[in-house]
Backbone as CSV, one residue per row, in Angstrom:
resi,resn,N_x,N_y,N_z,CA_x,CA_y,CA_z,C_x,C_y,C_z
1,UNK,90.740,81.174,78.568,89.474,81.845,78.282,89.357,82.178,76.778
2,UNK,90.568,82.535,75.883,90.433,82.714,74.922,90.130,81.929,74.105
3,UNK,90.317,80.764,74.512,90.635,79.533,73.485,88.972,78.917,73.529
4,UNK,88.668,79.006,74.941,87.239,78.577,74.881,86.089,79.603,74.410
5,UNK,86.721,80.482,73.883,85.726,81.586,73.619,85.588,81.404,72.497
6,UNK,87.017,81.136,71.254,87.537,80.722,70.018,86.520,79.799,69.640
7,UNK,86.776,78.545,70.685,85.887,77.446,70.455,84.182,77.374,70.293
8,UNK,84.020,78.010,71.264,82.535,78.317,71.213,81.824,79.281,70.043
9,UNK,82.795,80.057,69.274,82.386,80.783,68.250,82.487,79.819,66.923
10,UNK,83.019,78.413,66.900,83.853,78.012,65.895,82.123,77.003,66.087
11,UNK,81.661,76.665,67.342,80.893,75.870,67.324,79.092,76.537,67.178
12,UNK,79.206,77.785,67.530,78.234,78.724,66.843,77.891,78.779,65.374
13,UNK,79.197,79.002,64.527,79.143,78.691,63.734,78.827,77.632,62.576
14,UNK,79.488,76.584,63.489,78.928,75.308,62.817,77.258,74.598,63.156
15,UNK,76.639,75.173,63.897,75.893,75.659,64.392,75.022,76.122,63.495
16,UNK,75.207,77.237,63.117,74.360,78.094,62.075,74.525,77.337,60.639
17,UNK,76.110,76.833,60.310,75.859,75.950,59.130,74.742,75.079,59.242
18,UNK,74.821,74.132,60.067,74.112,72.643,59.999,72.479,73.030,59.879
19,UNK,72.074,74.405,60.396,70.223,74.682,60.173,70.277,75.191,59.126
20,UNK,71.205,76.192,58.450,71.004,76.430,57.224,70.893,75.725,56.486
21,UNK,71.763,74.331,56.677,72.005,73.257,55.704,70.804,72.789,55.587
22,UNK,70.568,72.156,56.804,68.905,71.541,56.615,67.678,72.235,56.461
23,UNK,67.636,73.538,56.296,66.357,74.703,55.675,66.612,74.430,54.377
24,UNK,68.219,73.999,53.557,68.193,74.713,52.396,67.839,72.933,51.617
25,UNK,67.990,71.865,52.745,67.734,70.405,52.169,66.473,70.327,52.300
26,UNK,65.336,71.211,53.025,64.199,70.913,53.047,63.685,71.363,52.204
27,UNK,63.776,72.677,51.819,63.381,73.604,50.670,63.731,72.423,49.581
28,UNK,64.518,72.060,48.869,65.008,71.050,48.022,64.240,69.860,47.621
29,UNK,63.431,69.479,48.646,62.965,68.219,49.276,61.714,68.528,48.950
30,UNK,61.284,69.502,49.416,59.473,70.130,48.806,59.578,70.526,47.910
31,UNK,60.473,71.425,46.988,60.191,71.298,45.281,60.796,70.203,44.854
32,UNK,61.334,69.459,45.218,61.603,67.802,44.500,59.954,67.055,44.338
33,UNK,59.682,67.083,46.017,58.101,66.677,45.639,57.346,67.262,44.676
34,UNK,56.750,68.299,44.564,56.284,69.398,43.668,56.615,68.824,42.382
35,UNK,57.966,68.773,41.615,58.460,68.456,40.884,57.505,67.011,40.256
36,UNK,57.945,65.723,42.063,57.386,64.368,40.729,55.563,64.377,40.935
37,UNK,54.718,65.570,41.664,53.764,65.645,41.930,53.317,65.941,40.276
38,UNK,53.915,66.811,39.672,54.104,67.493,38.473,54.223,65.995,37.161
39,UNK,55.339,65.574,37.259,55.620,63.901,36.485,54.148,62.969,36.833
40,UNK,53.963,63.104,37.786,52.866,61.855,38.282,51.357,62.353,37.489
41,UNK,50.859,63.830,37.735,50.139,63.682,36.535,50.269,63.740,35.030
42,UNK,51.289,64.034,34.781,51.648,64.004,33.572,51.711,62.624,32.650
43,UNK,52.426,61.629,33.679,52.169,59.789,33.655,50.782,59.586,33.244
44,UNK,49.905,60.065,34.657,48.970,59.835,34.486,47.860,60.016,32.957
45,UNK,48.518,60.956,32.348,47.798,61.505,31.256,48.461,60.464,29.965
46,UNK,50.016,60.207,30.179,50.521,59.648,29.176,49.741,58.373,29.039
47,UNK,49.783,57.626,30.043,49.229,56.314,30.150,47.864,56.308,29.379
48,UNK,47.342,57.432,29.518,45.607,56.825,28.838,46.200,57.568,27.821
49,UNK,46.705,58.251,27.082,47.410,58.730,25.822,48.254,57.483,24.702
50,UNK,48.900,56.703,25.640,49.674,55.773,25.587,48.871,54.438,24.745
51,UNK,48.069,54.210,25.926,46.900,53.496,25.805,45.939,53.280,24.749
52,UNK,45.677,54.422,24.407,44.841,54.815,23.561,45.461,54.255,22.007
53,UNK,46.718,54.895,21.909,47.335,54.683,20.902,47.468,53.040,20.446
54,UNK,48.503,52.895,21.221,48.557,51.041,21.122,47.623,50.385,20.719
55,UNK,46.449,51.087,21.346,45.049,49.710,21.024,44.480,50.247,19.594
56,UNK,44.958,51.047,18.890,44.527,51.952,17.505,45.466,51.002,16.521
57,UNK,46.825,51.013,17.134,48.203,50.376,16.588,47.926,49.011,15.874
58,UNK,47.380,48.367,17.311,46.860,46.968,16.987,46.052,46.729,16.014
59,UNK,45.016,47.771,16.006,43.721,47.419,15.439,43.903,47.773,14.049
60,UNK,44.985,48.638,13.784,45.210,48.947,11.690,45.967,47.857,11.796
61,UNK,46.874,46.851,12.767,47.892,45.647,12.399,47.088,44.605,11.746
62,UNK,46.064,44.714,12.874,45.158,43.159,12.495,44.102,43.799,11.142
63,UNK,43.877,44.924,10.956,43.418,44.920,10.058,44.451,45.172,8.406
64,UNK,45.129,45.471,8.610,46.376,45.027,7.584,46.842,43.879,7.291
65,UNK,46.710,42.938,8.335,46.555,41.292,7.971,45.962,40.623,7.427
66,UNK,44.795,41.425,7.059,43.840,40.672,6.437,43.947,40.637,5.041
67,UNK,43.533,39.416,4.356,43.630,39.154,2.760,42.719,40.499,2.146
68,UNK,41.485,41.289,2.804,40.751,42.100,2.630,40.486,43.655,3.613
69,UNK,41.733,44.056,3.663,41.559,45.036,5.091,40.507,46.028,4.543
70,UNK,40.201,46.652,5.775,38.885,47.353,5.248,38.751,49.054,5.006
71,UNK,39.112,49.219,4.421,38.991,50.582,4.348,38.510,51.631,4.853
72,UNK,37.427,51.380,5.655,36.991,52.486,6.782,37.822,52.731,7.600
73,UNK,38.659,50.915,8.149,38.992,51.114,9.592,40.288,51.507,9.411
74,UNK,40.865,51.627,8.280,42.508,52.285,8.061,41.951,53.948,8.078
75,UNK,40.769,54.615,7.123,40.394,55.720,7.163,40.318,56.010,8.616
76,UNK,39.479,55.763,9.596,39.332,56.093,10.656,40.642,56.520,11.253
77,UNK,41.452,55.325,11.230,42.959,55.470,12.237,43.320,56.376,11.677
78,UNK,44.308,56.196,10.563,44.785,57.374,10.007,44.685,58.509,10.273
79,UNK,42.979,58.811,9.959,42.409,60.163,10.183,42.930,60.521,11.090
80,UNK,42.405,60.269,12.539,42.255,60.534,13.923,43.585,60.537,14.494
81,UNK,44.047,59.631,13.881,45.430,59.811,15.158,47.007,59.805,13.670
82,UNK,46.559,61.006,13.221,47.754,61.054,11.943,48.744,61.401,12.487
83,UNK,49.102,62.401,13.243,50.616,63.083,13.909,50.158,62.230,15.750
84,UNK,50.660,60.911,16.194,50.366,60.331,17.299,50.190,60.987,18.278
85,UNK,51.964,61.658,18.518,52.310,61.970,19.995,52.145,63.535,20.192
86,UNK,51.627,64.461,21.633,52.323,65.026,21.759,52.805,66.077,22.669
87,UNK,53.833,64.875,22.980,54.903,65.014,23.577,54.920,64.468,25.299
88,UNK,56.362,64.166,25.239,56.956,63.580,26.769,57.756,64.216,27.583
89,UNK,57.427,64.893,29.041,58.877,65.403,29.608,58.422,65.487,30.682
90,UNK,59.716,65.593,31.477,60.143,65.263,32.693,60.708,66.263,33.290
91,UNK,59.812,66.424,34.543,60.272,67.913,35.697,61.358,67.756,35.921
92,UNK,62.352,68.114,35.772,63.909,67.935,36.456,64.117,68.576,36.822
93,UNK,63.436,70.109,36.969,64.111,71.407,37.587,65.229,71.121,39.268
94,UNK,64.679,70.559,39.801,64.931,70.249,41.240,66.449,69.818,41.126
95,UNK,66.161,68.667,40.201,67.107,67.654,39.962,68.616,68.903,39.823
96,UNK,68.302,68.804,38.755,69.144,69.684,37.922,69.962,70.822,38.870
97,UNK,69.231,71.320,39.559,69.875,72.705,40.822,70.556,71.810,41.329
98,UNK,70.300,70.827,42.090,71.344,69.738,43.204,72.127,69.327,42.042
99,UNK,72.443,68.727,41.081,73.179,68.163,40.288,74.440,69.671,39.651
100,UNK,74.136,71.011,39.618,74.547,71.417,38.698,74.980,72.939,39.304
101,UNK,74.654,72.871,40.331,75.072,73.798,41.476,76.060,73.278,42.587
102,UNK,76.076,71.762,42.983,76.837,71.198,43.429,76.862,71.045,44.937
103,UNK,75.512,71.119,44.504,74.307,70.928,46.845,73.936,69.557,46.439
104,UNK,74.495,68.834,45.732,73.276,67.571,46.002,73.922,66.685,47.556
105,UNK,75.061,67.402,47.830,75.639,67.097,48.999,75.118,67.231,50.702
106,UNK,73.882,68.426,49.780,72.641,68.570,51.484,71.848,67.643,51.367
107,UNK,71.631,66.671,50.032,70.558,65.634,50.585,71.648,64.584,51.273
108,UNK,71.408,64.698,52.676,72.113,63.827,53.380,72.020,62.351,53.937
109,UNK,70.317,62.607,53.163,69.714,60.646,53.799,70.131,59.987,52.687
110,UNK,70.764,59.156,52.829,71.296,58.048,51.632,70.298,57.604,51.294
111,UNK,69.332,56.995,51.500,68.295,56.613,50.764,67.545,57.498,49.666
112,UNK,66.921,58.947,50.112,66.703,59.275,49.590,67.480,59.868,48.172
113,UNK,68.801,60.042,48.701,69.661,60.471,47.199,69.446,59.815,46.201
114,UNK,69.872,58.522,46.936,69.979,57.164,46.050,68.673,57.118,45.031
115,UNK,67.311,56.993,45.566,65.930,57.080,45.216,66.090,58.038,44.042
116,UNK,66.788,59.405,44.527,66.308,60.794,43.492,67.447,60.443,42.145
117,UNK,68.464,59.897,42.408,69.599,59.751,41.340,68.972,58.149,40.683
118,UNK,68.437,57.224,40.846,68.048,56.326,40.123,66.543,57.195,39.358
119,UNK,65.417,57.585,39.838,64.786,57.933,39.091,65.105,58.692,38.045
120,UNK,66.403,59.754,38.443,66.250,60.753,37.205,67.164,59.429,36.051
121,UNK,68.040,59.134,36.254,68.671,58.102,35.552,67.503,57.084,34.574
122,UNK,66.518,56.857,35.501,65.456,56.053,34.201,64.800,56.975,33.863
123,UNK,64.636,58.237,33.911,63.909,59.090,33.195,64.609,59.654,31.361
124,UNK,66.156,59.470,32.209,66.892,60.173,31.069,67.761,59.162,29.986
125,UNK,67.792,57.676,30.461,68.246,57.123,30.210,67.326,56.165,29.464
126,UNK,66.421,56.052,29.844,64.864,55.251,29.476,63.943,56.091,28.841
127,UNK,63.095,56.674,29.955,61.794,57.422,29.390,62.544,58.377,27.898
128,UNK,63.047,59.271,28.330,63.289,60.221,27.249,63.953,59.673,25.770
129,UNK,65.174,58.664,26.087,65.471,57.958,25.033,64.168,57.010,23.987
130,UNK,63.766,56.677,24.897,62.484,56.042,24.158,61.468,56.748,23.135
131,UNK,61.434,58.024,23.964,60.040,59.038,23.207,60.780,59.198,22.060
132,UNK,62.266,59.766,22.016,62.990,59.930,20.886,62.897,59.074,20.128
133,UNK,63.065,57.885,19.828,62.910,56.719,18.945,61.920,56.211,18.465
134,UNK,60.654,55.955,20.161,58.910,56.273,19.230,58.775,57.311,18.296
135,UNK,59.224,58.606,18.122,59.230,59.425,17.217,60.030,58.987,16.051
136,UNK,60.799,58.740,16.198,61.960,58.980,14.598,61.268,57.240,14.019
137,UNK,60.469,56.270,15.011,59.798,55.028,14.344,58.241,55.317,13.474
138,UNK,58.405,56.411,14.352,57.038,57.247,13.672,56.775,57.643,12.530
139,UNK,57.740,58.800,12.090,58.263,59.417,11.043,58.502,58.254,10.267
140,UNK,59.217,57.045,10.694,60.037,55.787,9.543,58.735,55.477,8.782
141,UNK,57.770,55.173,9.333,56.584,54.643,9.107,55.509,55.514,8.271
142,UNK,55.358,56.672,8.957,54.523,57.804,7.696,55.253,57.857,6.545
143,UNK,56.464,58.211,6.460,56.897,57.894,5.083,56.764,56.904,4.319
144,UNK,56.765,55.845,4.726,56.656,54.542,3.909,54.575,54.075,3.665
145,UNK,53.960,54.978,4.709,52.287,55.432,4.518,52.265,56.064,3.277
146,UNK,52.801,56.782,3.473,52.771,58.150,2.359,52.593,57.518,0.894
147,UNK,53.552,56.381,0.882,53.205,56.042,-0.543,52.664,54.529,-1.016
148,UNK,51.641,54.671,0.716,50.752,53.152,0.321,49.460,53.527,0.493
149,UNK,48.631,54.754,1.340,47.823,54.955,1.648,47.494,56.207,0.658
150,UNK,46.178,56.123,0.685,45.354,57.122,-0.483,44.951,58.497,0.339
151,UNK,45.675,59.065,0.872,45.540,60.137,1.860,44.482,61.258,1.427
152,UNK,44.208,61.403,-0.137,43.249,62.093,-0.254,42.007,61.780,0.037
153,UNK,41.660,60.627,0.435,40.907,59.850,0.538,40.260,59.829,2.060
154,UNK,41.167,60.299,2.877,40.702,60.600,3.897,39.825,61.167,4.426
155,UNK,38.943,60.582,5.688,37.455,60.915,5.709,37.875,62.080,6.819
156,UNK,37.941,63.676,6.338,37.972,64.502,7.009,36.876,65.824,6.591
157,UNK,36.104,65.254,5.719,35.120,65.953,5.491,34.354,66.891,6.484
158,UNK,34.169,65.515,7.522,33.197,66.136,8.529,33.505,66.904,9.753
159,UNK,34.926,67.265,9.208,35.347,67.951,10.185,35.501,67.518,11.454
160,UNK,35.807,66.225,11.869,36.006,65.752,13.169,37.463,65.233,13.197
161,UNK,38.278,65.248,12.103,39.523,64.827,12.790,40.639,65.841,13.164
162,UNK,40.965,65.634,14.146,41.978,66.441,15.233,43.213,66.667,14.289
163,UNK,43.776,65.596,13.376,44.807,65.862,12.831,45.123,66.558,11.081
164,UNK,43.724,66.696,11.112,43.543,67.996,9.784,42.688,68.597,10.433
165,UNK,42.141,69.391,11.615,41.609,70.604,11.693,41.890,71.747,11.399
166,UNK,42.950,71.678,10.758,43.716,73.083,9.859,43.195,72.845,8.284
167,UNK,42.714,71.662,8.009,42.442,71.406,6.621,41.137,72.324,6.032
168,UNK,41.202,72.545,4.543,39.468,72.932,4.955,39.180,71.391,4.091
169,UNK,37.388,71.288,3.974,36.581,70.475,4.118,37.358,69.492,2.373
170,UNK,37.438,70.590,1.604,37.525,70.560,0.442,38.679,69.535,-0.293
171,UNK,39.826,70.171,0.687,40.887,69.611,0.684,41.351,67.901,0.575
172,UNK,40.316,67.383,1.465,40.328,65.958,1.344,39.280,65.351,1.215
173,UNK,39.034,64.583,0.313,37.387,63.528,0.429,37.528,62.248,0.807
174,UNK,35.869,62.225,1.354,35.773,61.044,1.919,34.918,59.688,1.089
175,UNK,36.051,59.288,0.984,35.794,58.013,-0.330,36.944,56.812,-0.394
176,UNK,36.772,56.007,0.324,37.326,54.881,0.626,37.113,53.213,0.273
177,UNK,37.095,53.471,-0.890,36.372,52.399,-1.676,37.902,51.728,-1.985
178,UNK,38.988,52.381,-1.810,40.320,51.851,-1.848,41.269,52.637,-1.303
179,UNK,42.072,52.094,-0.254,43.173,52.746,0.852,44.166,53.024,0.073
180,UNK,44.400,52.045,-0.734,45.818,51.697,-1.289,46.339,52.605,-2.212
181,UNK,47.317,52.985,-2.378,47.838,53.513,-3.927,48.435,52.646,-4.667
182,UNK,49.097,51.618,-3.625,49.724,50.518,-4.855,48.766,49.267,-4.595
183,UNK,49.188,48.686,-5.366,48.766,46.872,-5.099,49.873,46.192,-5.209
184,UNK,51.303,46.607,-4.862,52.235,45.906,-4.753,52.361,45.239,-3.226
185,UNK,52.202,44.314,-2.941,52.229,43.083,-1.984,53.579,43.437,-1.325
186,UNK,54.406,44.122,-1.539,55.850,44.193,-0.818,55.726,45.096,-0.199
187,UNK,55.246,45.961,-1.014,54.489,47.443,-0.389,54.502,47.626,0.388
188,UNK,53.074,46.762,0.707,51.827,47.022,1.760,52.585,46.214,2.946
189,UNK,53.484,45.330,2.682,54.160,44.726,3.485,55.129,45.064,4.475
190,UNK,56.074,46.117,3.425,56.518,46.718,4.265,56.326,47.568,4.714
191,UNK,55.388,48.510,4.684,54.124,49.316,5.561,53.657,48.992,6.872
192,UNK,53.522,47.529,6.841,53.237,46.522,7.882,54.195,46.144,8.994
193,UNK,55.611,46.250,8.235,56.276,46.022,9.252,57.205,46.976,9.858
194,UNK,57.523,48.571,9.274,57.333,49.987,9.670,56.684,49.760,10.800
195,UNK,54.910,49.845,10.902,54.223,49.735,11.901,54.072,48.723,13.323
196,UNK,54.455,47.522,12.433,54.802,46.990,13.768,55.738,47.034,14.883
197,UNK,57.298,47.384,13.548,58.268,47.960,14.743,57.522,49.082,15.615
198,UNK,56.868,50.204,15.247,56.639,51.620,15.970,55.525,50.764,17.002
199,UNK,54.677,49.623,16.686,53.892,49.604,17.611,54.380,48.508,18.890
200,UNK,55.464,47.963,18.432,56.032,47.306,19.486,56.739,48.155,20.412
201,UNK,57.458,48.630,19.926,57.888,50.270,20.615,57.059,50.762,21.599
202,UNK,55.911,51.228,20.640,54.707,52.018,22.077,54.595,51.232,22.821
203,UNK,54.052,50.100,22.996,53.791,49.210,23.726,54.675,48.941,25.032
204,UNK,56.200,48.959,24.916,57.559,49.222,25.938,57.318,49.993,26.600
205,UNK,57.499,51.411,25.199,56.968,52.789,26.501,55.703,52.789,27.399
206,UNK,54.699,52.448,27.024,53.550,52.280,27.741,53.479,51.775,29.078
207,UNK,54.419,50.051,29.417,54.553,49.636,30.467,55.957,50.852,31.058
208,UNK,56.792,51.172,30.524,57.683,51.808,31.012,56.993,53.416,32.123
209,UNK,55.714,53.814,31.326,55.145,54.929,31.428,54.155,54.323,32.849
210,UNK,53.828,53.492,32.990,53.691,52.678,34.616,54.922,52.448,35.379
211,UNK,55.201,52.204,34.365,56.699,52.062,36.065,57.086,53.375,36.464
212,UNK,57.383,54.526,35.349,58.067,55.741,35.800,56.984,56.264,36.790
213,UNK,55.693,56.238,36.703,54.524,56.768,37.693,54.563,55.885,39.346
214,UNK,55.083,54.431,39.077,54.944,53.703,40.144,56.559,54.503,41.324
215,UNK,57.253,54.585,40.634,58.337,55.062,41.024,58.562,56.413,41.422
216,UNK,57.760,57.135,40.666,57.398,58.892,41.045,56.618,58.711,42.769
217,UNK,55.234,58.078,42.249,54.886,58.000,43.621,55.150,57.476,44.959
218,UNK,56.194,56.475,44.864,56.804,55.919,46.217,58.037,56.629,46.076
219,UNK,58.747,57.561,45.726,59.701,58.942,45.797,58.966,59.718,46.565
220,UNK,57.922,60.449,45.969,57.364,60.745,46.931,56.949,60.527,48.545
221,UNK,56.233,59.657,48.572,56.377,59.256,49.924,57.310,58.807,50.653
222,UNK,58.545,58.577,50.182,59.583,58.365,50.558,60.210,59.713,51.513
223,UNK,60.031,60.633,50.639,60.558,61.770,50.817,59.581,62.557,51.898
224,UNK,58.185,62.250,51.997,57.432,63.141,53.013,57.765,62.577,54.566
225,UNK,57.953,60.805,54.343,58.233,60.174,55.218,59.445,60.607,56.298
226,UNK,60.384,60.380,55.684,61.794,60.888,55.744,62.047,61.984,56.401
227,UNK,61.276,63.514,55.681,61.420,64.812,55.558,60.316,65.142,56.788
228,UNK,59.636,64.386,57.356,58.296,64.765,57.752,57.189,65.660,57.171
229,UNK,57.040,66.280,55.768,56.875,66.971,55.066,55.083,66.673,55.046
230,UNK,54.555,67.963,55.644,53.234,67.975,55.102,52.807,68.103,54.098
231,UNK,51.405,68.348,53.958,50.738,68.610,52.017,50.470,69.859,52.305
C-alpha cells in the first residue's frame, strides 16, 4: 500500500509537471507569435523603405553615368534622402527568454524549434549583419560625396527636405548650375563606385527583407497550427 501510494504521488506529480510545462510552452508560443507579428510589420515597412531607396540609388547611378549628369536630379537625391536609413531590428524578446533562461527545452515540437532557431539565425546572422555594413557602405560613400558634391548647393530652401529640416532656409541655397566641386574624372569616379558598392548592397538586403517577412509569416502559422492558437 505504501509503495502504491509513493507511486501515485510520484505520478501526481509528474502530472502537474507536464501541464505546467505545456501552459508555460504555450505562453512562449503566443508571445513568439506576437513577437514575429511585430517583425512582419516592421518588414513590411522596410520593404517599401527599402524600395524606395534602391530605385533613388539607381537613378543618381544612371545619372552619374552620364557624360552630362544633371544637376537637379543629384540635388533632388541628395537632398531627400541624405542620412538613408532609419534603422533595422528584430523582436527577439521571446527568442532570447527560451535561449537564455534555458526553457527552450518546453518547445517540444521539433519542427517548430527547428523553424524558431533557423529564423532567429537568419535574422542575426543575415538581416542584422547586413544593416551593419549597408551602414558603414553608407558612411564609405558620404565621405567620398563630401568632397565631390557642392552641398551648399543644395535645394533645401523650400523647406521640403526631411534630411535638413533642422537647417534654417539660409543655410543652404538652391543653385545647381554645378554639383561638382571637382572636375577631377577619378573623383567623380570614385564617388561612383562608393555608390555602387552601397547600392548593390541595398539591393541584397531588400530581397533578403522579403524573405525574412516570407519566413516570419509561415512561423507563424506554423505555430498557430501546431499550438492550436487563436487570434
Amino acid at each position: 500500500m505504501i509503495f502504491i501510494a509513493v507511486m501515485m504521488g510520484f505520478f501526481a506529480e509528474s502530472l502537474r509537471e507536464h501541464i505546467a510545462d505545456n501552459s508555460k510552452e504555450n505562453e512562449y508560443m503566443r508571445s513568439m507569435v506576437q513577437d514575429l507579428k511585430a517583425d512582419t510589420a516592421e518588414l513590411r515597412s522596410g520593404i517599401r523603405q527599402f524600395g524606395t531607396i534602391s530605385s533613388e540609388l539607381d537613378t543618381m547611378l544612371l545619372c552619374l553615368k552620364s557624360d552630362k549628369p544633371d544637376p537637379a536630379v543629384i540635388n533632388r537625391i541628395v537632398s531627400d534622402h541624405f542620412w538613408l536609413y532609419t534603422g533595422y531590428s528584430y523582436n527577439n524578446r521571446t527568442v532570447q527568454q527560451l535561449k537564455n533562461s534555458g526553457v527552450f527545452r518546453l518547445v517540444r515540437n521539433n519542427n517548430v524549434a527547428a523553424a524558431i532557431l533557423k529564423y532567429d539565425n537568419f535574422q542575426n546572422t543575415i538581416m542584422l549583419t547586413q544593416y551593419v555594413d549597408l551602414k558603414n557602405t553608407m558612411y564609405a560613400y558620404k565621405d567620398i560625396e563630401a568632397r565631390a558634391i557642392h552641398y551648399k548647393d543644395l535645394n533645401v530652401a523650400t523647406g521640403k527636405s526631411k534630411a535638413f529640416k533642422d537647417f534654417k532656409p539660409a543655410d543652404l541655397v538652391a543653385d545647381v548650375k554645378q554639383p561638382f566641386l571637382t572636375s577631377d574624372k577619378d573623383g567623380i569616379n570614385y564617388y561612383y563606385n562608393k555608390l555602387f558598392i552601397h547600392d548593390a548592397l541595398c539591393h541584397v538586403f531588400s530581397q533578403n527583407i522579403e524573405h525574412a517577412k516570407s519566413e516570419a509569416t509561415k512561423l507563424i502559422t506554423l505555430i498557430k497550427n501546431e499550438y492550436h492558437l487563436e487570434e
